[in-house]
C-alpha positions in Angstrom: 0.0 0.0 0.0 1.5 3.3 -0.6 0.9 6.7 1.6 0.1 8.5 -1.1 -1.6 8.2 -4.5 -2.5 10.5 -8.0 -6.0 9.7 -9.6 -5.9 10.9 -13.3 -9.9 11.0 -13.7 -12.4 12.8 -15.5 -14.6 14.4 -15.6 -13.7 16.2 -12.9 -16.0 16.5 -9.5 -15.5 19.7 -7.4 -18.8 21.8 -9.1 -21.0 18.8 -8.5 -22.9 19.8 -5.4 -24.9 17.4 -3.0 -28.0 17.5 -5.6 -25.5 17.8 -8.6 -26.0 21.3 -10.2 -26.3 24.1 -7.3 -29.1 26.5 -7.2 -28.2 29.5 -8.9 -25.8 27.9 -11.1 -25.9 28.1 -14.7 -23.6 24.4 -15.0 -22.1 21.7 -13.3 -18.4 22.9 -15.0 -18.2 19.2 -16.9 -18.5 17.9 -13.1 -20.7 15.1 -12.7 -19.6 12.7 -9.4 -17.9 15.0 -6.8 -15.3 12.4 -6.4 -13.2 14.5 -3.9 -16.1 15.0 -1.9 -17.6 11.3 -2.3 -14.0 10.0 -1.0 -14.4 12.4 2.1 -17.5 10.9 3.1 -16.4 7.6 2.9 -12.8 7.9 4.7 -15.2 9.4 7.5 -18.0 6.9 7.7 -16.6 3.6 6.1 -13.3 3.7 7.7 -13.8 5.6 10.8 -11.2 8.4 10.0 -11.1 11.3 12.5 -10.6 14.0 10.2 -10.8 14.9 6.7 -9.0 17.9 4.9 -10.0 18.2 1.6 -7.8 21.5 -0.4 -8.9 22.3 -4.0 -6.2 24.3 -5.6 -7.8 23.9 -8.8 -8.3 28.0 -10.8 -12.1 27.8 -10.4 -13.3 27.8 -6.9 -14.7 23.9 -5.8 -18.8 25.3 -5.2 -20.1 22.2 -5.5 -17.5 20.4 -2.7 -18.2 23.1 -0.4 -22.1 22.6 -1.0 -21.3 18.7 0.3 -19.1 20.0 3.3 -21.5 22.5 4.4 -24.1 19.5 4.5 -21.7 16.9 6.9 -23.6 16.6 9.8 -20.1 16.6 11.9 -18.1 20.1 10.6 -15.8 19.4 13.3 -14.1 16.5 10.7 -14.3 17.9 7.8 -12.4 20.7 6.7 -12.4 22.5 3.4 -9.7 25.2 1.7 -10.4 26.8 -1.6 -7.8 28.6 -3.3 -8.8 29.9 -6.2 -9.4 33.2 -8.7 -12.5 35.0 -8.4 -13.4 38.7 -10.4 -17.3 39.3 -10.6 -18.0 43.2 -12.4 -20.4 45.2 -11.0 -23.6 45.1 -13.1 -23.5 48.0 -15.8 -26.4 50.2 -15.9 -29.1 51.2 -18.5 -29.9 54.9 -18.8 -33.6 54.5 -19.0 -36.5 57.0 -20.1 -37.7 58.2 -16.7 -39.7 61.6 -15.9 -38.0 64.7 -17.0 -35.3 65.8 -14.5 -34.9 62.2 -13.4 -31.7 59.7 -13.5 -33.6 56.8 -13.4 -31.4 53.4 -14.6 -31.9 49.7 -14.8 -29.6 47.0 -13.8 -28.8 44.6 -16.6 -27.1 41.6 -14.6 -25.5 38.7 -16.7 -24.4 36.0 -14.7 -21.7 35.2 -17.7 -18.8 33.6 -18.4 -17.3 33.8 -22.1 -14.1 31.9 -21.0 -13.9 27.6 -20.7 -15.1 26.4 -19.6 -18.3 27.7 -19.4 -20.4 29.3 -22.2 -21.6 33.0 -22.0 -25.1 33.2 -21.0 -26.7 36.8 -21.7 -29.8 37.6 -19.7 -32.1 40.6 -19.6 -34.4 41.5 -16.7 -37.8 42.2 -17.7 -40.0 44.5 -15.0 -42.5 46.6 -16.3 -41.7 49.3 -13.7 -38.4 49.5 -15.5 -37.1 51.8 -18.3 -34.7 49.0 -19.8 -37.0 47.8 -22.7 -38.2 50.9 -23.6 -34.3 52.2 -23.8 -33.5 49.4 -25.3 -36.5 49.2 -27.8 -35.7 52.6 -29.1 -32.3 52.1 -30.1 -31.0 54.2 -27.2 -29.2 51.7 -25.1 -27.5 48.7 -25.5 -28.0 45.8 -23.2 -24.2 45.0 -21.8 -22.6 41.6 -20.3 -21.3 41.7 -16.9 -18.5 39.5 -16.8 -17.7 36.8 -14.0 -15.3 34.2 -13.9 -16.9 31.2 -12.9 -18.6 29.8 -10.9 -18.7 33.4 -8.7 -18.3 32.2 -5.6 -15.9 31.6 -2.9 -15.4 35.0 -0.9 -16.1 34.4 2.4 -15.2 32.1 4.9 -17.7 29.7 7.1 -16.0 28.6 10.4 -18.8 26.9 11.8 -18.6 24.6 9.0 -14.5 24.5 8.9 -14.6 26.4 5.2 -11.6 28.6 4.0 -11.9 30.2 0.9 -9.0 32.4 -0.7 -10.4 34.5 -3.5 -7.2 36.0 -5.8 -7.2 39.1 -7.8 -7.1 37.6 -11.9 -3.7 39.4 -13.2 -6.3 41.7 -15.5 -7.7 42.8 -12.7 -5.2 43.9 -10.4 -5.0 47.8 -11.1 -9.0 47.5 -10.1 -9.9 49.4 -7.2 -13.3 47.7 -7.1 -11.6 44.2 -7.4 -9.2 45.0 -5.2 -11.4 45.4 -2.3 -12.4 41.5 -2.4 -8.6 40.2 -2.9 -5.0 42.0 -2.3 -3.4 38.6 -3.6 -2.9 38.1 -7.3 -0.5 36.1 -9.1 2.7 33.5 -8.5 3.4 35.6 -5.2 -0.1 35.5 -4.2 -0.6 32.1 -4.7 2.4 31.2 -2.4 1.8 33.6 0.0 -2.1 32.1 0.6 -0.5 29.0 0.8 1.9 29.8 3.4 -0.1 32.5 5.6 -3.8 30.9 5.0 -3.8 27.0 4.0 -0.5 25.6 6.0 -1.5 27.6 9.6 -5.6 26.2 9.2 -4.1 23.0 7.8 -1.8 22.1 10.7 -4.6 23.4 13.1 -7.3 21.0 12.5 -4.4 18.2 12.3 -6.1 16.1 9.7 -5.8 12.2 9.9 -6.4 12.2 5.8 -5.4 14.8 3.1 -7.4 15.2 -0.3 -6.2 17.3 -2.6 -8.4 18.8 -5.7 -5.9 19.3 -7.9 -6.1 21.2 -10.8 -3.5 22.7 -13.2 -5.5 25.2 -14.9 -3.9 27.8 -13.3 -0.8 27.2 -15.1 0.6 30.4 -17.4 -1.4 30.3 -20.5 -3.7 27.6 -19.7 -7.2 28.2 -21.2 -9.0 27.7 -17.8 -7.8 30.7 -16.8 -7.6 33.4 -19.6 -10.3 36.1 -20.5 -10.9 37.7 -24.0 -11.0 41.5 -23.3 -12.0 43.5 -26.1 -9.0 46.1 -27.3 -6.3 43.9 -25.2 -6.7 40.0 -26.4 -6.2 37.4 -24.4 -5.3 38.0 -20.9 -4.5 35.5 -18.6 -5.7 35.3 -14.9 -2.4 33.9 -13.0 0.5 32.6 -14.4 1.9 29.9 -12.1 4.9 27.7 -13.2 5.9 24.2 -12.8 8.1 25.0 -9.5 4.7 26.8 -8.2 2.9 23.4 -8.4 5.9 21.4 -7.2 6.0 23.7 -4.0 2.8 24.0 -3.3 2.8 19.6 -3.1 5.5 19.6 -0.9 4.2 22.6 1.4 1.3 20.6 1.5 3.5 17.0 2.2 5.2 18.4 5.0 1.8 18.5 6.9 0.9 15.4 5.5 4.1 14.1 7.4 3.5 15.7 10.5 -0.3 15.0 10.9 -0.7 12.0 9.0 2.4 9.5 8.1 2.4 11.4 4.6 -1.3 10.0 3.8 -2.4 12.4 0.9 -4.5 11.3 -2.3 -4.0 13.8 -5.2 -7.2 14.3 -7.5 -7.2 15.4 -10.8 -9.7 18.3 -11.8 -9.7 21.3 -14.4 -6.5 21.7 -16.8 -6.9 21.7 -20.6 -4.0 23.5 -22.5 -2.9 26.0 -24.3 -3.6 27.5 -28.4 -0.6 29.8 -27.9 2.1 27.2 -29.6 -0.5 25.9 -32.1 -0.7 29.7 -33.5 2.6 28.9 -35.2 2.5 28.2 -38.7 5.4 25.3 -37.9 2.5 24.0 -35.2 -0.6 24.5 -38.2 1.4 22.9 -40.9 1.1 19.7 -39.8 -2.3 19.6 -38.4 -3.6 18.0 -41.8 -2.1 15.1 -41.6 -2.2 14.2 -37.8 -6.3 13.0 -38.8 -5.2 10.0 -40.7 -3.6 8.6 -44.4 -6.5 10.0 -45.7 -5.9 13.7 -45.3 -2.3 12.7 -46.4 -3.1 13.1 -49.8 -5.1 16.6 -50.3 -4.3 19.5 -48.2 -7.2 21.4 -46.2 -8.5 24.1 -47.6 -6.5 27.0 -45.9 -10.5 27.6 -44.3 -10.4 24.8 -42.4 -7.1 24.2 -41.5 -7.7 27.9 -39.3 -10.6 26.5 -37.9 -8.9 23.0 -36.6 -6.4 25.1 -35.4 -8.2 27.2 -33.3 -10.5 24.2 -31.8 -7.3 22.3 -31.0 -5.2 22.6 -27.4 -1.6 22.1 -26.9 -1.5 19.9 -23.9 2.6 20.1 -23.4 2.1 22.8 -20.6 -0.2 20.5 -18.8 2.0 17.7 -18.9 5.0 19.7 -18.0 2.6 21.0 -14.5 0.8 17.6 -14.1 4.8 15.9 -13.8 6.2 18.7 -11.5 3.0 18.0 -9.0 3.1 13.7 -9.1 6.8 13.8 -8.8 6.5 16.0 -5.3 3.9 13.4 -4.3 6.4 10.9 -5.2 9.7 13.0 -4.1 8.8 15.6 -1.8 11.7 16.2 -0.4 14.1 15.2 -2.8 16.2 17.8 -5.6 14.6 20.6 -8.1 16.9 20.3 -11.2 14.2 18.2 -13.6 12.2 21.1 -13.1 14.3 23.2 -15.0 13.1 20.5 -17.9 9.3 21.1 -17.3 9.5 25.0 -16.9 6.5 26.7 -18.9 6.8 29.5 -21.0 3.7 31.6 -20.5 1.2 32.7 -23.6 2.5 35.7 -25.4 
């Protein structure tokens, strides 16, 4: 039997909540099983564990894992840290047609998200008291998107039920006032520094007898999971962490697992997709023709389509490079840093 273990599954689990999608939510983020959550709940009532930590380092905050948590009718077990990005505009407003000499405006929320891996959803509120159709209808407003990263949530903290949630600041965000006021952390420095001032002092407080890990490495540098379109500036991305950030954070996380445990940690996989950046390349696009098959071998694509495959493909090196940094610290945790110098990502340009 080994101490610790890495479960390369999909789909992942950590947005399926106790009744699978959440109220409120517009998807289950490809989460079906909550199999972080589901291996929680068994440690604690099959094989009598004490205590439970479960810490979901995964871009996207785990929603539906702190649904189940909140649910455990013993909180003093179970324990739950979130560290994740979070930026949620304020709604724009609708100048409407009010009385004369009035201001009068209507909110127009969207609960969107145009990034993976959720779809945008646009959404208009209808109320008859309201000016927005009638601005809208007359060509003198335009309905606008508030943007959110998804799933929204993950702000505050719940110590009754042993929750910790670390919101960071996206990197396009980080000269926002507004934003700022929910995070001051943003970035590789942030990142490390809620891992050593929030997760490692809770962590070795509720002295877990089992660590579970929601792992996710879509908050690698360039990694789709965490970029946003903005219109004028391209792609932006949200945090930019490197292999070494993933391989620290494991054995940060290790060392507790040591302490509390005899090194008992189980590693589960959840978001992490890739990148486009390297398949922009024409070197990259050349040979995306023939990788289909003999068949395409003997006719090119039409230039048409060859753009399109290119742009619906993902470059999966980055996410091998962050995936081998974290199951060799699970493997190694204490042992030396010099492969990582051959798994170092480049982030997006």
């Amino acid at each position: 039997r080994n101490r610790n273990v890495f479960c390369a599954v999909r789909p992942p689990g950590h947005h399926a909540g106790y009744r699978g999608l959440l109220d409120g939510a517009n998807s289950c983020g490809f989460c079906i099983f909550n199999n972080v959550a589901a291996g929680a709940l068994h440690a604690l009532e099959e094989h009598q564990c004490e205590r439970v930590a479960i810490i979901d380092l995964d871009v996207h905050h785990g929603n539906g894992t702190e649904d189940i948590v909140r649910r455990y009718a013993h909180p003093s077990r179970l324990f739950f840290f979130s560290l994740h990005l979070y930026d949620k505009e304020d709604p724009h407003h609708i100048q409407g047609h009010g009385a004369a000499g009035s201001d009068s405006t209507a909110i127009v929320p969207v609960k969107a998200n145009p990034d993976l891996p959720i779809d945008a959803v646009t959404a208009l509120v209808e109320d008859d008291a309201s000016p927005v159709t009638a601005a809208v209808a007359s060509g003198s407003a335009t309905p606008q998107r508030r943007y959110e990263f998804y799933p929204g949530t993950g702000v505050k903290d719940d110590h009754i039920h042993n929750i910790v949630n670390v919101p960071l600041l996206p990197l396009w965000a980080k000269d926002d006032p507004v934003s700022a006021k929910v995070s001051q952390l943003s970035g590789r420095e942030g990142y490390r520094q809620a891992i050593q001032q929030r997760l490692i002092p809770s962590l070795r407080a509720f002295n877990p007898t089992l660590i579970l890990l929601s792992i996710g490495f879509d908050a690698a540098a360039g990694d789709v999971g965490n970029t946003r379109q903005i219109p004028g500036e391209g792609t932006r991305m949200g945090i930019d962490l490197l292999p070494e950030d993933f391989a620290w954070a494991t054995t940060e996380i290790m060392k507790i697992a040591d302490i509390c445990c005899s090194g008992r940690l189980v590693s589960v996989l959840e978001g992490g997709y890739g990148e486009y950046a390297a398949l922009n390349k024409p070197s990259a696009v050349a040979h995306v023709p023939t990788t289909r098959g003999a068949a395409r071998q003997s006719a090119p694509a039409p230039v048409a389509a060859v753009e399109t495959e290119k742009q619906s493909l993902l470059n999966r090196n980055l996410l091998a490079r962050v995936a081998a940094a974290h199951v060799h610290r699970l493997v190694d945790p204490y042992g030396p840093s010099s492969h990582l110098s051959q798994t170092t990502a480049h982030p997006a340009k």
